[in-house]
N, C-alpha and C positions, 0 to 999 in steps of 0.2 A: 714299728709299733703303731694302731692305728688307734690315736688316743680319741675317747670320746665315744666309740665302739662297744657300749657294756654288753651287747645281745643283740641279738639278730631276731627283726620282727618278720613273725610268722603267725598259721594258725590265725590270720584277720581276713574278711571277705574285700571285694574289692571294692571299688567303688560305685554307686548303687546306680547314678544317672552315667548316662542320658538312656532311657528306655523309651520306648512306644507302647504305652499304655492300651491306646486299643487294639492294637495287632496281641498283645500281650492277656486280653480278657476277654476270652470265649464269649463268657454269659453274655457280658457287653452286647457283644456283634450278634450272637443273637436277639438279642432282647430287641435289636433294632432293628430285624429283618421281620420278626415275629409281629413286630406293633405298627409297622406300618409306614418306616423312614427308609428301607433299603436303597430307595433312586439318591440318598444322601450320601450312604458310604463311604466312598472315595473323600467328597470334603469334611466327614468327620475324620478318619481316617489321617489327613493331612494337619489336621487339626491334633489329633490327636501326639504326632510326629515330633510336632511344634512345642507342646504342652509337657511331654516328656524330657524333653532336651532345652531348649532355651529360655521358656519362660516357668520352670523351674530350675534352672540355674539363677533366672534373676529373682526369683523369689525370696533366694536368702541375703539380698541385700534390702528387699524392700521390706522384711520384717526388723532386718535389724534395726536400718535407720526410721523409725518410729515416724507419724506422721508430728507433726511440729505447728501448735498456731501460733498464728502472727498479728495481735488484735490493730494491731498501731505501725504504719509505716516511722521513717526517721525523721519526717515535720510532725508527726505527731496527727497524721489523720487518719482515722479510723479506715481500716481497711477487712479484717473479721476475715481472714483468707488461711487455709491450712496448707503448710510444704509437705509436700512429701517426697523420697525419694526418688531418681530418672529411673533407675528400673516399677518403678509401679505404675508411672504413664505409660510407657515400653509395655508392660502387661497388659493394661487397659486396652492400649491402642489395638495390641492384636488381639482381643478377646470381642472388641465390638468390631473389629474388621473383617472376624471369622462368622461373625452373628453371632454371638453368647449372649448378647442382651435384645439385639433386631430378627434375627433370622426369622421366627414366627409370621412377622407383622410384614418384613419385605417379601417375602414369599408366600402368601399365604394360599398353600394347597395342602392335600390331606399328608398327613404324614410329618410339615414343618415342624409341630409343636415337640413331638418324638425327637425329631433332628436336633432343636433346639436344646432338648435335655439332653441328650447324649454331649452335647458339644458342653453345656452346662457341669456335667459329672464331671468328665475330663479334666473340664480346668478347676473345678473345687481340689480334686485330688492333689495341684501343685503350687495354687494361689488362692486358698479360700477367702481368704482378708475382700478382696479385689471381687467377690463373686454377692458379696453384699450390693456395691452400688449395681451391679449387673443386673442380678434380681430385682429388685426394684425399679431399674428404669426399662425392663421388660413387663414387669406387671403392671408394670403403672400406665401403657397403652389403651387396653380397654375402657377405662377408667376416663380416662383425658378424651377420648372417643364420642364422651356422652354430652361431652359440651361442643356446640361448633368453633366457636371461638378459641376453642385451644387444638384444633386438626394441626397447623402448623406443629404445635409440641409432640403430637404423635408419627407425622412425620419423619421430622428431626431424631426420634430413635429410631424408626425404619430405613435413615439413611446408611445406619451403619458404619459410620465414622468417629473416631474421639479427637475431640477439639476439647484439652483442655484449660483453651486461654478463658480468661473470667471477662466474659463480654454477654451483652444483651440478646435473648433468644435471638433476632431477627441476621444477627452477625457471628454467628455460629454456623461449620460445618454439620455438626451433629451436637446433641443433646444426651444428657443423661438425668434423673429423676433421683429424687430421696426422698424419705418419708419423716414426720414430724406427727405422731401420737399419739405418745405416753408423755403423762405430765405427773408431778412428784404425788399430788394425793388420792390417785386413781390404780395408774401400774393398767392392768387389764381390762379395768372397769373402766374403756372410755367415756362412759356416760356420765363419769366424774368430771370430766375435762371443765377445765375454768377458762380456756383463754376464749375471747371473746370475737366474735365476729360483726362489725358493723355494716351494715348496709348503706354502699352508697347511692344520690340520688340517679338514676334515668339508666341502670343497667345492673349487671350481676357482678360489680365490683362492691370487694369489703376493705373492710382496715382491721387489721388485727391485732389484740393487746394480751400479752399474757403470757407462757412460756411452756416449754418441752423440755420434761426431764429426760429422754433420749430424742437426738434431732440425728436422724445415722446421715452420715457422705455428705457431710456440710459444703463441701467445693459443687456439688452436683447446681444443673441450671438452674430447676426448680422442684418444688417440692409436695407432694400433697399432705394436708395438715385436716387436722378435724378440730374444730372450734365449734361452738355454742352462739347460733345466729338468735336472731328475733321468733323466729320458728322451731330452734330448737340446735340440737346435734347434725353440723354440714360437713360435707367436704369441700376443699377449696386448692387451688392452686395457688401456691405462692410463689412468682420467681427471687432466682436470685439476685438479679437486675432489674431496674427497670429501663422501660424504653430509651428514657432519655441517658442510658449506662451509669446512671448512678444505682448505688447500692441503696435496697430495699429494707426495710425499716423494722430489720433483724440484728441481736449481738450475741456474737459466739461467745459465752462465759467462761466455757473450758473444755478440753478434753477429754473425755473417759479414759482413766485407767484401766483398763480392761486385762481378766486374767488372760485370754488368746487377742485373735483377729488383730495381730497387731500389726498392720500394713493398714488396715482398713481404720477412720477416722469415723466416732462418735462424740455425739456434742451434747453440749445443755447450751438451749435457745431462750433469748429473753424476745418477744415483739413489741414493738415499740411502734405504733404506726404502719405498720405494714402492709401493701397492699395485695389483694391475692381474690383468685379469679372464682365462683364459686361453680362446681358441679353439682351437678343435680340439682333437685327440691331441697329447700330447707327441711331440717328435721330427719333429713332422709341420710344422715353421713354413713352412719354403719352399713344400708342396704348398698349406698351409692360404691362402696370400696370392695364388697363380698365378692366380686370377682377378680379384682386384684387380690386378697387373701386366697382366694384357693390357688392363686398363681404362685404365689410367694412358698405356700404350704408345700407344695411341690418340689420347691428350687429345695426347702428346707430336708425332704426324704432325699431327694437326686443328690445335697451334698454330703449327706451322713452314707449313703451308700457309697459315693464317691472316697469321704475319707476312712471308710471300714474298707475298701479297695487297695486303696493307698498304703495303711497300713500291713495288711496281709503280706503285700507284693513285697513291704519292708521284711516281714519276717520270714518269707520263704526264701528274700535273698541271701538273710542272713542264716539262716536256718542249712541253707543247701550250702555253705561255705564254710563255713563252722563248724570242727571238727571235738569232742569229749567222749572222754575214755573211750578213743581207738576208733571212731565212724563218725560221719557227718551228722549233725544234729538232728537235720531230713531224716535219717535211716533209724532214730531211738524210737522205739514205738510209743510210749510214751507223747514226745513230741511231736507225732504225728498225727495223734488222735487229736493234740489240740489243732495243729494247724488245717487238717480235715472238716473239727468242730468250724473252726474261724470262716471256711471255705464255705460248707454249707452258710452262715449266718448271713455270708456278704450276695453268694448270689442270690438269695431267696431276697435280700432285699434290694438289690440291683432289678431283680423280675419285677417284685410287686412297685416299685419308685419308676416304670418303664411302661407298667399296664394301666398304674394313673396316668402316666402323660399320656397314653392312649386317648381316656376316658377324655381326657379336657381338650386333646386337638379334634376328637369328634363330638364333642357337646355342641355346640352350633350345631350339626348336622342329626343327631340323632338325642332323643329325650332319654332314650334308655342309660347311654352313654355318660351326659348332660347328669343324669339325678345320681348314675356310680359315681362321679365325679366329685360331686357334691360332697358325701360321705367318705368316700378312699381318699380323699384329699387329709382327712381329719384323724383320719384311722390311721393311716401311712404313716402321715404324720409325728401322731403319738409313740408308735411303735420302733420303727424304725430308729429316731430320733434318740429315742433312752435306749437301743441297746450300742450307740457307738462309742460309748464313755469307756464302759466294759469292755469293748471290742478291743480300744486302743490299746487301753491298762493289760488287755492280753498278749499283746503284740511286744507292746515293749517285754513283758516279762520274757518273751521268746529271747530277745538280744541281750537280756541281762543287765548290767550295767550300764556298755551303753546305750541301749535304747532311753536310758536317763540323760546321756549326751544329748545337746541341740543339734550338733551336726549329722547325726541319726536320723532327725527330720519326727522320729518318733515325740517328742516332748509337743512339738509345734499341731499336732495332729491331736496329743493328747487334751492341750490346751483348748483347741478346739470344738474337740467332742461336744460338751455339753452345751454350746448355744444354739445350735438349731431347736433341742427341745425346747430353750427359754422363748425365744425368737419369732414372731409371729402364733403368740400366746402356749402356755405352759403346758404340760400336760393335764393339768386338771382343764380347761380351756376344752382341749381337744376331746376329750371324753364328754366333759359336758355338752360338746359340738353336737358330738356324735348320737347321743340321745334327746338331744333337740329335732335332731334332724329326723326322727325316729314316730317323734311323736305329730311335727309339726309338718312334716314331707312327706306320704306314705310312700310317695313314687321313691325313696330311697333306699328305703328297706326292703322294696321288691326289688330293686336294681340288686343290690347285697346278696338276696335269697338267689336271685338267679345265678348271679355270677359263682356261690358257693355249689347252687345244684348242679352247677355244670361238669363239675369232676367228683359228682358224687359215683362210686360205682365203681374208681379204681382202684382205692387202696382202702385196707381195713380201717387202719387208725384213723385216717382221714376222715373215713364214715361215722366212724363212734363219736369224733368231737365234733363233726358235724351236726348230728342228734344232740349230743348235750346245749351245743348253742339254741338250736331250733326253740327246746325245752326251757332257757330263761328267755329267751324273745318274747314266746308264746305266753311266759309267768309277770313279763313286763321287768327287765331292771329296772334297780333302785341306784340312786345317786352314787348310794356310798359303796354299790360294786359298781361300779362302771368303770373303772379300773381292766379288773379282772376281766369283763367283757371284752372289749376294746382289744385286749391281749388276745382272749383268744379269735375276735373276728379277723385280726392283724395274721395271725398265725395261719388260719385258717384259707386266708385270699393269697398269703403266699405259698402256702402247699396246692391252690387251686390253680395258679399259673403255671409252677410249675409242675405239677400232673399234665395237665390237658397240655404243655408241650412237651410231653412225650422227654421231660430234662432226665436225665441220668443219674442226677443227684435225689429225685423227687421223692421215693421211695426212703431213703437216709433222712431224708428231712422229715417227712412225715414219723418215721420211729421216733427220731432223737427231739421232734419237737412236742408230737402230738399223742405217739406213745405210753404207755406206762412207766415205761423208765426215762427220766427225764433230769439231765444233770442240772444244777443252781447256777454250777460255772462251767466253762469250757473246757472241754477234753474228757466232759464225762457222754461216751457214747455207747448204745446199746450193744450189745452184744451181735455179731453178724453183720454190722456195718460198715460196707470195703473202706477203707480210708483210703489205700491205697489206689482204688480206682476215682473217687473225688479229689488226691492230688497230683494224678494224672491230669486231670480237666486242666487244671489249671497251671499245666504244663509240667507237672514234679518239680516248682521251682524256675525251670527254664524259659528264660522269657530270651525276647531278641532286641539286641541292641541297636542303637541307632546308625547307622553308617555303616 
């Protein structure tokens, strides 16, 4: 008798890792032949290998064990240091060793920036938490760029290495960057900021007094912060050391309890004396940063495609394994319209998250590029952004139950959804971006026009909303649709990529998006639209494993 034995489990998929994510996503690998990274390949690729298998395996230790601060060693001296667990240095290490946060800035030839975001999607899809301090101490090069005194700090991320012992820039392998600017009675209105910046005598050092209601990656070297000088709103470098390795005249108060990103470490900062390096002109903070935000804005589309990626691949594995009344869930038509629905939503915005990074690795080189950039950064942004909440919440519904499970990996994905729209400002932010840019840039709006007239001519529906945009451009939005615009320019640039590359899906998207018949939620699709040939693309399910 074989006691203990009530039933024999069956009817469950297997187990989901280790996969290769990019060998696994079409659209991907196009998207990165298309924009201009193909000599990268092979090392995303590898990269890609890596991100499927190992370093989401260690993922699900560095969410559990929570990042942990430590204000006080055991004599009782202020030390303001956060632990986290050995798998999320392990991540680190191989995410700046691969270039996730350097590649751009150490190579810098036409195409890196593409290369960089494709390595960037990848690792969102299996460690987002960890793609925060990444982000940021990538964008945060240009930036640091503009002063000469701080080239060593841009360096230090172009090196490509994680060092992370808590020692003074000069005694560092590599470097990593955090940001410090939002403060409690502002939120997006930095122009609120109260913390103060003093001028010291016979150079461009301050002392800073004041605090930050989010200080993100408080372990990171240094930090850029926007304070209130004598001249007005700057930006400034603060490190976390100073030369002589004593700690900088900052106190970590506490940790964010955050509903996701929970690997990744947010703080409330008090400054207390602190000393930090200033960029730019005084008065100049917000202009002095605007290239770091279109950078970040980016990372912020590249990771909501990434985890609308991640999710899908959850629910077609479970979908194609999973068998109700009598056939696999793949084969209920029903469930197929959604995961076709899903399929269309992820690559269109894998396209449009791939044709920005285009736009920003060729801004230096071309103004046309340079002023799309400016705008798609804002527009992607917002769109992308708010349809991953959605995405997830559909996904998990595919798994049922458990996609309620954590070990589904579905909950961790769901939690996540919503910060990137928070996240380098809200959607209203982005909208109001976008027609600022509209009114105060004209070279943007002509970059926008073109890049829409470019697939004017293929598809019907595409043309109609084409014309209806033309017509509120021409009438001038107002504040309080700018919403609704926004939506449809977002919609509109991703049915324009994928048209002019001849995608397979291009057609189905343009029905189901830009159409007359137009479902609220997913799986409501037009009538005539193959599903079955859009979840072919995406292998019907079959991906390849690793080994």
């Amino acid at each position: 008798m074989n006691v203990g034995a009530t039933h024999r489990v069956d009817n469950q998929p297997p187990e989901f890792a280790s996969r290769d994510p990019w060998h696994d996503d079409v659209a991907l690998r196009e998207a990165v032949a298309r924009e201009g990274a193909g000599a990268f390949a092979a090392r995303i690729a590898g990269y890609g290998a890596l991100a499927g298998g190992e370093l989401l395996a260690r993922s699900f230790d560095a969410h559990r064990d929570r990042p942990r601060l430590r204000t006080h060693d055991r004599f009782g001296q202020r030390i303001d240091t956060v632990e986290f667990h050995p798998a999320y240095h392990a991540i680190l290490q191989s995410a700046i060793g691969h270039g996730v946060a350097g590649l751009s800035w150490a190579e810098p030839v036409p195409g890196a920036h593409v290369a960089r975001a494709a390595l960037s999607y990848l690792h969102y899809q299996v460690e987002p938490g960890s793609s925060c301090p990444l982000t940021m101490t990538h964008a945060a090069v240009p930036v640091l760029r503009r002063a000469p005194a701080l080239r060593a700090w841009a360096e230090g991320v172009a090196a490509c290495r994680y060092d992370p012992r808590d020692l003074p820039m000069d005694d560092k392998a590599g470097l990593t960057l955090g940001m410090g600017m939002t403060e409690k009675q502002g939120g997006s209105d930095v122009r609120a900021n109260a913390t103060t910046a003093t001028p010291l005598a016979g150079g461009d050092d301050y002392v800073l007094r004041g605090h930050k209601w989010f200080f993100s990656a408080p372990m990171s070297d240094g930090f850029l912060v926007l304070a209130q000088a004598p001249g007005g709103l700057t930006c400034l470098l603060m490190p976390r050391r100073l030369p002589d390795g004593s700690l900088n005249g900052f106190r970590l108060m506490r940790l964010k309890d955050k509903l996701g990103d929970w690997s990744n470490a947010s703080s409330e900062v008090e400054f207390d004396a602190a000393l930090a390096h200033r960029i730019g002109e005084e008065g100049r903070g917000i202009a002095t940063i605007l290239e770091m935000v279109m950078l970040t804005r980016l990372d912020c589309m590249l990771g909501s495609a990434g985890l609308m990626r991640m999710a899908l691949s959850q629910a077609l594995h479970h979908c194609r394994h999973r068998r109700a009344f009598g056939k696999a869930l793949l084969e209920q038509p029903l469930m197929r319209s959604v995961l076709a629905d899903l399929a269309l939503e992820s690559e269109a915005a894998t396209a449009l998250a791939f044709r920005v990074a285009r736009a920003v690795d060729a801004a230096s080189r071309d103004p046309a590029e340079a002023a799309l950039a400016r705008i798609a950064t804002a527009i992607g942004k917002f769109w992308i952004c708010k349809r991953a909440p959605a995405f997830a919440n559909e996904a998990q519904e595919c798994l049922g139950g458990a996609g309620y499970v954590e070990e589904s990996l579905l909950p961790r994905l769901y939690r996540q959804a919503p910060l990137n729209s928070i996240w380098e400002g809200s959607g209203n932010i982005q909208c109001l971006d976008v027609l600022r840019a509209l009114q105060r840039e004209p070279e943007t709006g002509e970059a926008l026009r073109a890049e829409l007239d470019a697939a004017a001519g293929i598809d019907g529906d595409f043309d109609a909303a084409l014309a209806a945009l033309r017509q509120v451009l021409a009438a001038g939005p107002s504040e309080a649709g700018a919403r609704g615009v926004v939506e449809a320019m977002a919609l509109l640039l991703q049915a324009s990529v994928l048209l002019r590359a001849g995608s397979p899906i291009a057609r189905a998207f343009c029905a189901s998006r830009l159409g007359n018949v137009r479902g609220r939620v997913f799986g409501v699709l037009p009538a005539g639209i193959d599903s079955d040939a859009v979840l072919a693309r995406n292998g019907a399910g079959e991906v390849q494993p690793i080994g």
